[in-house]
C-alpha positions in Angstrom: -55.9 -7.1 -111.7 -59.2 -6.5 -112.6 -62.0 -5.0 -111.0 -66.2 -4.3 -111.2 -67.3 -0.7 -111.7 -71.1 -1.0 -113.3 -70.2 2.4 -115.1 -68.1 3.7 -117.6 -65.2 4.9 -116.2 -63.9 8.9 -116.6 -62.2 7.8 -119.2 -64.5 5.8 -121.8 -65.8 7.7 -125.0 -69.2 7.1 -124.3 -71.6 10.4 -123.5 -68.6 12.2 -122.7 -69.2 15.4 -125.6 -72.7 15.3 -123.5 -71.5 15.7 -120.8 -69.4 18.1 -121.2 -71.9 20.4 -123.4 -74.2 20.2 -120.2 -71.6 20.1 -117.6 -71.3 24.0 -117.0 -74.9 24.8 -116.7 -75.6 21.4 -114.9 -73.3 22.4 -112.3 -74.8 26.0 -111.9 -78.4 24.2 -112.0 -76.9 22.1 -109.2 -75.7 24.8 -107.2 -78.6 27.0 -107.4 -81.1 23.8 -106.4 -79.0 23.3 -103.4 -80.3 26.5 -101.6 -83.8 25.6 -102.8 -84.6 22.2 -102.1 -83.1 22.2 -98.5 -86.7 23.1 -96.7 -85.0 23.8 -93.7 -88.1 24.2 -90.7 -89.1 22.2 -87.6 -90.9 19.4 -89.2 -87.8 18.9 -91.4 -85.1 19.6 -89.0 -86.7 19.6 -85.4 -84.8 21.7 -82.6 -85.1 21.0 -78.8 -86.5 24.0 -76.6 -84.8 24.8 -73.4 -86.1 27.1 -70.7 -82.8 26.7 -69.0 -80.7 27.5 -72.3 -83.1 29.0 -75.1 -80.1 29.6 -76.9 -79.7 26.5 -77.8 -81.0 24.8 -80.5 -80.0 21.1 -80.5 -81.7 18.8 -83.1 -84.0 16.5 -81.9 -82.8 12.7 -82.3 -86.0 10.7 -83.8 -84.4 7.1 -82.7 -86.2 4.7 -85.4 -84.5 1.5 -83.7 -83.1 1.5 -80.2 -82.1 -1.9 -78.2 -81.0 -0.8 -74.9 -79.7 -3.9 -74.0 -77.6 -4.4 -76.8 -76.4 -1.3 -77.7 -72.7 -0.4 -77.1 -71.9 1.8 -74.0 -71.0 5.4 -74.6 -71.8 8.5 -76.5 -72.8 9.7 -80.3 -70.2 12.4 -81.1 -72.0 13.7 -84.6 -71.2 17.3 -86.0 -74.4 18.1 -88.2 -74.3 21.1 -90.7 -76.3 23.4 -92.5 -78.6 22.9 -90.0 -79.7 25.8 -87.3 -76.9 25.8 -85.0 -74.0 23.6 -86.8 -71.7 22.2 -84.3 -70.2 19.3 -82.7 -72.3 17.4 -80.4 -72.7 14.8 -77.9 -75.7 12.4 -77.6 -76.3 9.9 -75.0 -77.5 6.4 -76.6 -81.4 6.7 -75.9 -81.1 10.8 -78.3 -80.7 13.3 -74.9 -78.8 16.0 -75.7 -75.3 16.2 -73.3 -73.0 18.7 -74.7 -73.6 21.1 -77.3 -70.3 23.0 -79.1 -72.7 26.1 -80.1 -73.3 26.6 -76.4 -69.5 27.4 -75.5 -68.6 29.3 -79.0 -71.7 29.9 -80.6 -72.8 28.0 -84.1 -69.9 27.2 -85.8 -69.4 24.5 -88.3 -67.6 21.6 -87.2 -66.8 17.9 -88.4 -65.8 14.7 -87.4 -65.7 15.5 -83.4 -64.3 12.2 -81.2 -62.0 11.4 -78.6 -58.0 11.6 -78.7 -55.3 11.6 -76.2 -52.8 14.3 -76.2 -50.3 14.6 -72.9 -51.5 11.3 -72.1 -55.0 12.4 -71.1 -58.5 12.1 -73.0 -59.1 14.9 -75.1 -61.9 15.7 -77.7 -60.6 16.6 -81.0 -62.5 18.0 -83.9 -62.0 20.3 -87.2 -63.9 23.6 -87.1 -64.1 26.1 -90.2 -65.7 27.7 -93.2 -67.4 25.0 -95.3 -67.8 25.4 -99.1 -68.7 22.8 -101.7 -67.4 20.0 -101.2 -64.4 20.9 -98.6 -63.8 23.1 -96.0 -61.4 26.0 -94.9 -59.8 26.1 -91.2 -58.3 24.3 -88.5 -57.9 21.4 -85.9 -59.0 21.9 -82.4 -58.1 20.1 -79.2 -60.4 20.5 -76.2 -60.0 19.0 -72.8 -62.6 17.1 -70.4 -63.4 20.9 -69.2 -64.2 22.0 -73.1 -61.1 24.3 -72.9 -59.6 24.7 -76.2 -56.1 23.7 -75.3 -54.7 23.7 -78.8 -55.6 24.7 -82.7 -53.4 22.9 -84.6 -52.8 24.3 -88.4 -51.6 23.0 -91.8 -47.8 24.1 -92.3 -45.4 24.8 -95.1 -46.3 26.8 -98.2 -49.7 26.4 -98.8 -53.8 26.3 -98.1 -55.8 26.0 -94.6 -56.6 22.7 -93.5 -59.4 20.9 -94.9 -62.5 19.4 -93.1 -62.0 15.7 -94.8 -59.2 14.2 -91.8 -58.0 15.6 -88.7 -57.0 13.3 -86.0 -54.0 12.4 -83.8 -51.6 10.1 -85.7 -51.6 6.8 -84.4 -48.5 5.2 -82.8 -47.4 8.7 -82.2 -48.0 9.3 -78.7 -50.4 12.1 -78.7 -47.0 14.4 -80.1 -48.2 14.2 -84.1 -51.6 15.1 -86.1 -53.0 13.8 -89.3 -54.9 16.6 -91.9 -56.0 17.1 -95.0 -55.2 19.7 -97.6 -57.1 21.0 -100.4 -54.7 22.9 -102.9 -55.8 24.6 -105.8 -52.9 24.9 -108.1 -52.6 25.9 -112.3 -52.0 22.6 -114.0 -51.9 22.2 -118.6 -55.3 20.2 -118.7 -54.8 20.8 -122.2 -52.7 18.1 -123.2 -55.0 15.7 -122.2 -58.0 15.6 -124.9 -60.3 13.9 -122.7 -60.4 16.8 -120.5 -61.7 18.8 -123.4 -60.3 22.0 -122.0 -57.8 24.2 -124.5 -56.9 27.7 -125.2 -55.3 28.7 -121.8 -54.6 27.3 -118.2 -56.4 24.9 -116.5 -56.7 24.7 -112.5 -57.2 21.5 -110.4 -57.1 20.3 -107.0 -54.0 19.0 -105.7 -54.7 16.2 -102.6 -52.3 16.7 -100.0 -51.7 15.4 -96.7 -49.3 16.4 -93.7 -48.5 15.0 -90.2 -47.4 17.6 -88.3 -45.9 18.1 -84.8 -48.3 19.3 -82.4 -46.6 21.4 -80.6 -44.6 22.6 -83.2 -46.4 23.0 -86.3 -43.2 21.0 -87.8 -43.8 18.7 -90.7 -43.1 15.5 -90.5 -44.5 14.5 -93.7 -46.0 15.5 -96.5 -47.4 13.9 -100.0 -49.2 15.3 -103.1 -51.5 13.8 -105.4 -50.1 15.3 -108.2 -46.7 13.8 -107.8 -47.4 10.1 -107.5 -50.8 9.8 -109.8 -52.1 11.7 -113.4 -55.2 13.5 -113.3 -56.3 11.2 -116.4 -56.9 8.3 -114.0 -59.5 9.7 -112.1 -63.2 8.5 -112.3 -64.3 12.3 -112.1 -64.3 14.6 -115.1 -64.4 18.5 -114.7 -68.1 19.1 -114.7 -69.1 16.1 -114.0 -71.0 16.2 -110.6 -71.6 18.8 -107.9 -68.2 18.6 -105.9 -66.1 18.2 -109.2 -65.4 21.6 -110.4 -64.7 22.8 -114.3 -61.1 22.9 -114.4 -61.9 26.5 -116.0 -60.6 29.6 -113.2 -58.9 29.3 -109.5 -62.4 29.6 -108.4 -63.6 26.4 -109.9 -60.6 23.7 -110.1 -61.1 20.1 -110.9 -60.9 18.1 -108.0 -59.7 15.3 -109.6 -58.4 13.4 -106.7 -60.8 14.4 -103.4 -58.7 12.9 -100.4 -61.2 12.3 -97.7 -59.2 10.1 -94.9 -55.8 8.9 -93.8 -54.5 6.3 -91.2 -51.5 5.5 -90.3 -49.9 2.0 -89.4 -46.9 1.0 -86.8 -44.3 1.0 -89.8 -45.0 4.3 -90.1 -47.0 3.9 -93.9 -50.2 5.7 -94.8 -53.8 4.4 -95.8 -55.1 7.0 -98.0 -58.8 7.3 -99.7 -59.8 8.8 -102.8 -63.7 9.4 -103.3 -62.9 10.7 -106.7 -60.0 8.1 -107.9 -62.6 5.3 -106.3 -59.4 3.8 -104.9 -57.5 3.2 -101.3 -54.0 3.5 -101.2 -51.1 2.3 -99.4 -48.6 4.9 -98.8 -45.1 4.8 -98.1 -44.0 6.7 -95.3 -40.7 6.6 -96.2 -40.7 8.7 -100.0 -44.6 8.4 -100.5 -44.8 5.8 -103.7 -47.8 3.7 -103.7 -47.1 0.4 -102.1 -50.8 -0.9 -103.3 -54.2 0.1 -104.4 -57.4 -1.3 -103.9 -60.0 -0.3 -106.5 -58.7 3.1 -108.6 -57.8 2.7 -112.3 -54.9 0.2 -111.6 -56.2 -2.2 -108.7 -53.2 -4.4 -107.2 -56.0 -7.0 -106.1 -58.7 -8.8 -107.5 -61.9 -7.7 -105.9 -63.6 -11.5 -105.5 -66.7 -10.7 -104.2 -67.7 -6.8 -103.9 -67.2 -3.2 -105.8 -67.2 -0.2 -104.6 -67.0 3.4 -105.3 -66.9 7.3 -104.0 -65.8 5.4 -100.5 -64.9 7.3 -97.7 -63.1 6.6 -93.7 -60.8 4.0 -94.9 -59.1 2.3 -92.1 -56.2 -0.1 -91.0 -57.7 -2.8 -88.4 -55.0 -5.4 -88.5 -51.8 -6.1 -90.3 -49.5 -8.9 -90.9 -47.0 -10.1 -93.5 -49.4 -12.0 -95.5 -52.9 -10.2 -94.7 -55.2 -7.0 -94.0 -57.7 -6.2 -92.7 -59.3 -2.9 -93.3 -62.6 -1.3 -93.1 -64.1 1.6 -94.9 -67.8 2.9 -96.3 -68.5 2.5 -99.6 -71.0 5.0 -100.7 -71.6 3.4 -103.9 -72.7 6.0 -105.7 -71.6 10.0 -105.9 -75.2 10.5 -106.8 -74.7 10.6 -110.4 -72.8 7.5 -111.2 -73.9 4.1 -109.1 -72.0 1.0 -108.4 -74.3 -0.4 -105.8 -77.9 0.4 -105.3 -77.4 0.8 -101.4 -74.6 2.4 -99.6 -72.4 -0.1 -97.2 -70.0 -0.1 -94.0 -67.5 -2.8 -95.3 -64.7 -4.5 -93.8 -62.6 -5.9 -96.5 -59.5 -8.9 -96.0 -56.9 -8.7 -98.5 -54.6 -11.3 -99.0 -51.5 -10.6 -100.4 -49.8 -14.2 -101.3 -53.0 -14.7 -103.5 -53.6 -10.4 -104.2 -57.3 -10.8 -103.4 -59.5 -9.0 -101.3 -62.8 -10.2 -100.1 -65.3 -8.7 -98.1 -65.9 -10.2 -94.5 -68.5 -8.1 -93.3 -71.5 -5.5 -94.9 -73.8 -3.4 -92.8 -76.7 -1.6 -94.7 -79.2 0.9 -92.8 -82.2 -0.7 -91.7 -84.5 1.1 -94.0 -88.2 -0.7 -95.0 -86.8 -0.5 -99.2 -83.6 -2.4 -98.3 -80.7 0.1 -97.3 -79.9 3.9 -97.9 -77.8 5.4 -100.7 -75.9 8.3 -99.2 -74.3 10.1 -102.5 -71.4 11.6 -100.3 -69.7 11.4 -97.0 -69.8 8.6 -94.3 -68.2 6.8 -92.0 -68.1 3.1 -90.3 -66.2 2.3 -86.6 -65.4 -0.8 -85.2 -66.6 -0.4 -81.5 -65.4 -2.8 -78.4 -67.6 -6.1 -78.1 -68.3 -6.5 -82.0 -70.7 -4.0 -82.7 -70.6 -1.3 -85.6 -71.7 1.7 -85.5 -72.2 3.8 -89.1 -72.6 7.5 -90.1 -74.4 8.2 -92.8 -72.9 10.9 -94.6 -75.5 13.0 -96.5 -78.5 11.8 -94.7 -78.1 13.2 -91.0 -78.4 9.3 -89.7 -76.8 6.7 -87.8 -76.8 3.4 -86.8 -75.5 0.5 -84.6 -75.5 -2.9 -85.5 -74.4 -6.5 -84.3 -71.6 -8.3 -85.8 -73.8 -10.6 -86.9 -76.1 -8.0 -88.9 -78.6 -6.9 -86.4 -79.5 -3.4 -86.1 -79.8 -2.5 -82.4 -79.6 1.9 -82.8 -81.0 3.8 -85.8 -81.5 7.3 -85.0 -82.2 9.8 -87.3 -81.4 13.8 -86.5 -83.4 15.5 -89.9 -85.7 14.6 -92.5 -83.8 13.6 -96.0 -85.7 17.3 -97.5 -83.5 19.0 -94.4 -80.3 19.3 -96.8 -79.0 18.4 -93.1 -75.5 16.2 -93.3 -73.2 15.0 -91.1 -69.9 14.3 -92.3 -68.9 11.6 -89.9 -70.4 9.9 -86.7 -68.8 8.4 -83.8 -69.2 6.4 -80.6 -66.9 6.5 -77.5 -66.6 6.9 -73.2 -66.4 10.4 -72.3 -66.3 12.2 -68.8 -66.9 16.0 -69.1 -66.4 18.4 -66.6 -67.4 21.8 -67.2 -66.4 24.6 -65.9 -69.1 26.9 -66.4 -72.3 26.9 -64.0 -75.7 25.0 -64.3 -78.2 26.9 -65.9 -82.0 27.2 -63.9 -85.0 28.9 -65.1 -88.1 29.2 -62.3 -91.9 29.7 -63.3 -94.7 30.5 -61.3 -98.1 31.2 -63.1 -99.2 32.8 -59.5 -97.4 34.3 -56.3 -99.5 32.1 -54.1 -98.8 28.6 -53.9 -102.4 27.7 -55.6 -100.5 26.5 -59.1 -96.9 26.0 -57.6 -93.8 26.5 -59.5 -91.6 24.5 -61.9 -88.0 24.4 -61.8 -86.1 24.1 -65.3 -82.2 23.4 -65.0 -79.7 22.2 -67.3 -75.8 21.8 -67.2 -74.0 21.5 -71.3 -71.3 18.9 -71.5 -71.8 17.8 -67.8 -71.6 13.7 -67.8 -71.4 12.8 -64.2 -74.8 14.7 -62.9 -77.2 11.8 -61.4 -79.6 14.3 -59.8 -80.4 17.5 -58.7 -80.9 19.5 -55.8 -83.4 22.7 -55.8 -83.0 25.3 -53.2 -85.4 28.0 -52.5 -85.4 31.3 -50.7 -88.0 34.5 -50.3 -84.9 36.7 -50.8 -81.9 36.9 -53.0 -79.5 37.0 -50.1 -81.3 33.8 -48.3 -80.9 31.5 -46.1 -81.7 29.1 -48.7 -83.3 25.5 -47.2 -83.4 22.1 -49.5 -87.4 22.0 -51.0 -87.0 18.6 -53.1 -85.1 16.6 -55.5 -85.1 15.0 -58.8 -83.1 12.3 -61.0 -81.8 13.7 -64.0 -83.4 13.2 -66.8 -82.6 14.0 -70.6 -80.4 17.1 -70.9 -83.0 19.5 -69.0 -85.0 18.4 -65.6 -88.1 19.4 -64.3 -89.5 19.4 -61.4 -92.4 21.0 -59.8 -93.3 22.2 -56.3 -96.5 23.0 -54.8 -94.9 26.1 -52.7 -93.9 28.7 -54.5 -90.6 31.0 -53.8 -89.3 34.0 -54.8 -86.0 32.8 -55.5 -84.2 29.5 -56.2 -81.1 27.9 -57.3 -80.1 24.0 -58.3 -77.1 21.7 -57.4 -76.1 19.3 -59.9 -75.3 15.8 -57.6 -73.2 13.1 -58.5 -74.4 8.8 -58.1 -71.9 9.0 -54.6 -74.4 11.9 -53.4 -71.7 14.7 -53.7 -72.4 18.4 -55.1 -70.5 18.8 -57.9 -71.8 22.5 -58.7 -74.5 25.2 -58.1 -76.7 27.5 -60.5 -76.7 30.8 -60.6 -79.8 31.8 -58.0 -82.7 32.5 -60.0 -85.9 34.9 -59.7 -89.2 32.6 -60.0 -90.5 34.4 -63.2 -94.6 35.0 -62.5 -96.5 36.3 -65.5 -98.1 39.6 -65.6 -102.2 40.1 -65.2 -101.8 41.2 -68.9 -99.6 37.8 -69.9 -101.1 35.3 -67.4 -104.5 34.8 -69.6 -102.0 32.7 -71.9 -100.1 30.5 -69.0 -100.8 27.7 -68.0 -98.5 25.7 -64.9 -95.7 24.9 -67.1 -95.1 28.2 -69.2 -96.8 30.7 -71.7 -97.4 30.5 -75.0 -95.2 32.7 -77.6 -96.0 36.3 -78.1 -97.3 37.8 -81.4 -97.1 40.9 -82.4 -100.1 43.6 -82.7 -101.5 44.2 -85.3 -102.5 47.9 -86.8 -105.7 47.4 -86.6 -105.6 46.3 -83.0 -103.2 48.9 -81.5 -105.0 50.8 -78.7 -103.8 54.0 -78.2 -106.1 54.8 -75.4 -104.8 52.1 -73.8 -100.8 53.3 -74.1 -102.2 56.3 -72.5 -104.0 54.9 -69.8 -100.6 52.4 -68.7 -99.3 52.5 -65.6 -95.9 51.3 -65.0 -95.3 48.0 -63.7 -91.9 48.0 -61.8 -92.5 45.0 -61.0 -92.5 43.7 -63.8 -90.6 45.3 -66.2 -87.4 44.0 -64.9 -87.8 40.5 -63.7 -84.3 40.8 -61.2 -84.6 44.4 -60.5 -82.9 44.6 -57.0 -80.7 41.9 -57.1 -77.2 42.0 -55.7 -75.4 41.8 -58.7 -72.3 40.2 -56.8 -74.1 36.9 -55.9 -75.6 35.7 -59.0 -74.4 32.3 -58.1 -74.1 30.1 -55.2 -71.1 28.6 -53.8 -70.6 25.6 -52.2 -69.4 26.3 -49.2 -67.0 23.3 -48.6 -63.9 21.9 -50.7 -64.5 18.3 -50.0 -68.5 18.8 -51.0 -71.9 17.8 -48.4 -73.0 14.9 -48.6 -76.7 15.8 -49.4 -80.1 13.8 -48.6 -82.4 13.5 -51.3 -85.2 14.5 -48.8 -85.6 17.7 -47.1 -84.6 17.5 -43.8 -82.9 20.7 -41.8 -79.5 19.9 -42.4 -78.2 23.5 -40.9 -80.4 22.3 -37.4 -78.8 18.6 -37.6 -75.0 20.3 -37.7 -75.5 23.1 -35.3 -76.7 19.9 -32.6 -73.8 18.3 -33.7 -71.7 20.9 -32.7 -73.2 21.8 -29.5 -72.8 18.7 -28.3 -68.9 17.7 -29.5 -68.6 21.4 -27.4 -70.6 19.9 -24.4 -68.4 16.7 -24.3 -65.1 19.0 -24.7 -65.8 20.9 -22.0 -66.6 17.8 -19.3 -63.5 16.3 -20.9 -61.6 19.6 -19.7 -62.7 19.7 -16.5 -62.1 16.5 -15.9 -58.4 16.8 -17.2 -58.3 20.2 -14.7 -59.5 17.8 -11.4 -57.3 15.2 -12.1 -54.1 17.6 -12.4 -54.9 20.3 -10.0 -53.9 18.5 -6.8 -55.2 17.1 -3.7 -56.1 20.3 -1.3 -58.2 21.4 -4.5 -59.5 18.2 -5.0 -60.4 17.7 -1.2 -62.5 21.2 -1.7 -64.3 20.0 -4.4 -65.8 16.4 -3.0 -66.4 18.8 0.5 -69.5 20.7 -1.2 -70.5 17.6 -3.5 -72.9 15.2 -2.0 -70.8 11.5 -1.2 -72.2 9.7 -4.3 -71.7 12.8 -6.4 -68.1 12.9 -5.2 -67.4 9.4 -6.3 -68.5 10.5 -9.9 -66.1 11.8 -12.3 -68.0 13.4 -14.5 -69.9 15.5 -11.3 -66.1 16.7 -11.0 -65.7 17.7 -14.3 -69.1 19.4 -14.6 -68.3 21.0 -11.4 -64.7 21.9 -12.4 -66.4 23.1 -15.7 -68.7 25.7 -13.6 -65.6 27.0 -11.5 -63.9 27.9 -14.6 -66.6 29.5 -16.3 -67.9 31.7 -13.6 -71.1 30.0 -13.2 -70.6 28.5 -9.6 -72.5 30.0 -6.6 -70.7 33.0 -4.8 -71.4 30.8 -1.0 -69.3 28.3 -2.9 -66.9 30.5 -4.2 -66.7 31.3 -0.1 -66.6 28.2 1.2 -64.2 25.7 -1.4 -61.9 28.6 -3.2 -58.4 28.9 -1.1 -57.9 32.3 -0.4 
């Protein structure tokens, strides 16, 4: 079968002693330039500012192309690295910030985070580890709706950690199996091979390996190797080639001839394997790993009637049947230094195996003004419920949702191309996220009178289900607390301002049924010193700088008085109630106004006490007896005596000690 590559593959004559003359310093040059022309800064890579959290630093979402009405429900799971704080993260569809990984464990890189079910509930599953040049060193992680870690799920057998390129729960496995990826350096004769042009020793490569392991186990289920099913001298990447390749030359710097970068896995238990460097797809059989079929690579089982591709990545299985597939995948098109297509693609691709053709059904480009985008590396494409698409793309920190029909309807971008920011693969799903830490609040004041106000800042990470929030406000630590106002939640921090001003404060994150979910820790209203307050304005102050020599006052350090007030901002507090409790299991149902709600309960109870207690007297006259009940109507006036609740109220006093002592004399039987 034949196939359309515009360039000469690995294995053509042509420029390959020049290539290999420059390979070694081309690939230092490479490596050296990739520290230098990442200009990583806030015009480049903008970060939000929090007041509520300023330790985190989520990047800002520029959305190029949004069509609310269009877009697909849900969340943008994206892991971005090299970037600040690299981490997974959640987006909601108009670029506010909902969770953010680096504010549970700190800034740890992370890829491909999305949902999964594991015990039959929805989890979040991502890879976390060290990333290196072109793959990554670590491990699988399982979180639940609470961002709990609930599992870390590692490569098994003899050999190296898992890599960043796949890790997912195995379809048709009922949460019990996962997929991953394994990057294995391994000695290897690249000798014998002239077109390698390595000789005088041992040569080292990079053995693609995949496992599915039991989860709870660590068991493997299966395994295959590269190595064992297709030759090194089939690849469409040379040692030295390009950035990721590697020399062949030490353990340090193997060729990664093969560069596995996603499995699926169908009912029947086979596996859909990509190869960025083989530029081929590969049907897998789950039963002794031989290659059922390959699309693209050096020996294509199908004519490719209307597309090419190359350096592809996220192959997937969509349907299946004995005569067809359909598959989808994201055809990069170019590893930056050899191009096939001008722009990169998401593709979904038919194959039809009474005819061995394959024909693409759909393409998606970016919506850029010069055509499309040409992402060199990485990339991913999802199918999403309705028809829509939605499309990392790989080394530029984008992504995009568009219409079956071609549209784009989201295009958001998180850095600036000159970041060196990448994401590795973006996603779309539902997600409901509890959390189980507290809401974070931050209070300003620029004055303690109430002639600016104050401005409440509060945030909850990963919390999906807050509609609005609730600020409470006391002059003391220990309260009583009353309800000053409300506000709808808005982006991943809300503000809102008051014209009173308090000394202390805390929030309550509300659900759309009105019920509390969960309460801040109570907060000191921070109001600027006379020294700092000169640079405030009702919102905040500016940053701090530093003083100079020339500027440093000495008579001035001399003159200083301490300001205890100042110098610690909670200094006093009871350190045993930072945070506020709701008081009730089954949650208030709150107004969004500030009426007395503690006034409105205590009538309420007063008078459920008041109708108890006629009740009981009543229940006393009726069951006491006639001679008592003769007494009674003796003092009471004839209409009064006719009246049932006059006995009761009067049956009510005798109990309580409140009747008269002459009617004590005259009614009580002695």
């Amino acid at each position: 079968m034949t196939r359309s590559l515009t360039y000469a593959p690995a294995h053509a004559s042509s420029g390959r002693a020049t290539h290999h003359l420059l390979g070694l310093p081309l690939l230092i040059f490479l490596l050296l330039l990739h520290g230098v022309v990442g200009d990583l800064n806030n015009d480049t890579s903008p970060t939000h500012i929090f007041r509520s959290r300023p330790d985190l630093h989520a990047p800002i979402i520029d959305m190029k192309i949004l069509r609310p009405e269009l877009v697909t429900p849900g969340y943008v799971f994206i892991a971005p690295y090299r970037n600040r704080d690299p981490g997974a993260y959640i987006y909601d569809n108009f670029g506010d910030l909902i969770w953010s990984s680096a504010g549970e464990s700190g800034p740890k890189v992370a890829h491909a985070p999305h949902t999964c079910q594991y015990h039959g509930e929805t989890h979040l599953c991502f890879f976390q580890g060290e990333q290196h040049q072109g793959f990554a060193r670590g491990h699988g992680t399982i979180m639940d709706k609470h961002y709990r870690v609930v599992k870390i799920i590692d490569s098994s057998g003899a050999g190296a950690s898992s890599d960043m390129h796949e890790f997912r729960i195995a379809p048709h496995s009922n949460g019990t199996t996962a997929l991953t990826t394994i990057y294995q350096p391994r000695m290897f004769d690249l000798t014998a091979n002239p077109k390698f042009r390595i000789k005088g020793g041992m040569g080292w490569i990079v053995e693609g390996v995949f496992q599915e392991v039991e989860i709870d186990t660590g068991k493997v289920i299966f395994e295959w190797r590269s190595t064992d099913h297709l030759d090194p001298s089939l690849s469409y990447t040379f040692p030295a080639t390009t950035d990721t390749s590697g020399n062949g030359l030490t353990e340090d710097t193997p060729w990664d001839y093969f560069h596995i970068n996603s499995i699926d896995k169908n009912e029947e238990g086979d596996y859909l394997v990509s190869a960025r460097h083989m530029a081929g797809i590969y049907k897998i059989s789950g039963v002794d790993g031989h290659i059922i079929w390959e699309l693209g690579g050096a020996n294509p089982t199908f004519n490719q009637t209307n597309f090419n591709f190359s350096s592809q990545h996220h192959a997937r299985w969509l349907k299946e049947n004995g005569t067809h597939t359909l598959l989808s995948f994201f055809d990069n098109g170019s590893n930056t230094f050899n191009v096939t297509n001008k722009f990169s693609h998401g593709y979904i691709i038919s194959i039809n195996h009474l005819t061995n053709e394959a024909t693409a059904v759909k393409s998606w480009g970016a919506p850029e003004p010069g055509g499309g985008l040409s992402s060199g590396s990485q990339g991913s494409v999802q199918l999403l419920p309705g028809g829509n698409v939605h499309i990392g793309w790989g080394e530029h920190a984008y992504f995009s949702e568009h219409t079956w029909d071609g549209a784009p309807v989201q295009y958001g971008q998180m850095a600036d191309r000159s970041s060196n920011v990448m994401i590795y693969r973006s996603y779309k799903f539902n997600w409901t996220g509890i959390p189980l830490n507290k809401p974070a609040l931050w209070t300003y004041a620029k004055r303690p009178d109430a002639r600016n106000g104050m401005v409440f800042y509060t945030s909850w990470n990963g919390a999906t289900e807050v509609a609005s929030w609730n600020f409470y406000v006391s002059n003391s630590s220990s309260g009583p607390f009353g309800l000053v106002g409300s506000a709808e939640k808005r982006g991943f921090e809300t503000t809102m301002r008051t014209d009173l001003v308090f000394g202390w404060a805390f929030a309550e994150a509300v659900d759309k049924d009105g019920r509390a979910l969960e309460r801040s820790q109570i907060a000191k209203t921070f109001i600027p010193s006379s020294s700092l307050a000169p640079y405030c304005d009702d919102s905040s102050c500016l940053r701090a700088q530093h003083v100079e020599d020339d500027e440093y006052d000495i008579e001035a350090i001399e003159d200083y008085v301490v300001d205890w007030e100042h110098l610690s901002p909670n200094r006093g507090f009871n350190t045993s109630q930072y945070y506020a409790e709701i008081p009730d299991e089954t949650f208030l149902i709150v107004r969004r106004d500030t009426i007395d709600v503690g006034s409105l309960v205590l009538g309420m109870v007063l008078s459920m006490l008041l109708v108890a207690a006629a009740l009981f007297g009543f229940y006393i006259f009726t069951t006491a007896g006639r001679p008592w009940s003769r007494k009674i109507k003796q003092v009471l006036p004839p209409g009064l005596a006719k009246s049932s609740a006059a006995l009761g109220r009067y049956a009510y006093s005798r109990l309580s000690g409140e009747g008269e002592k002459d009617h004590d004399e005259d009614v009580m039987p002695r």
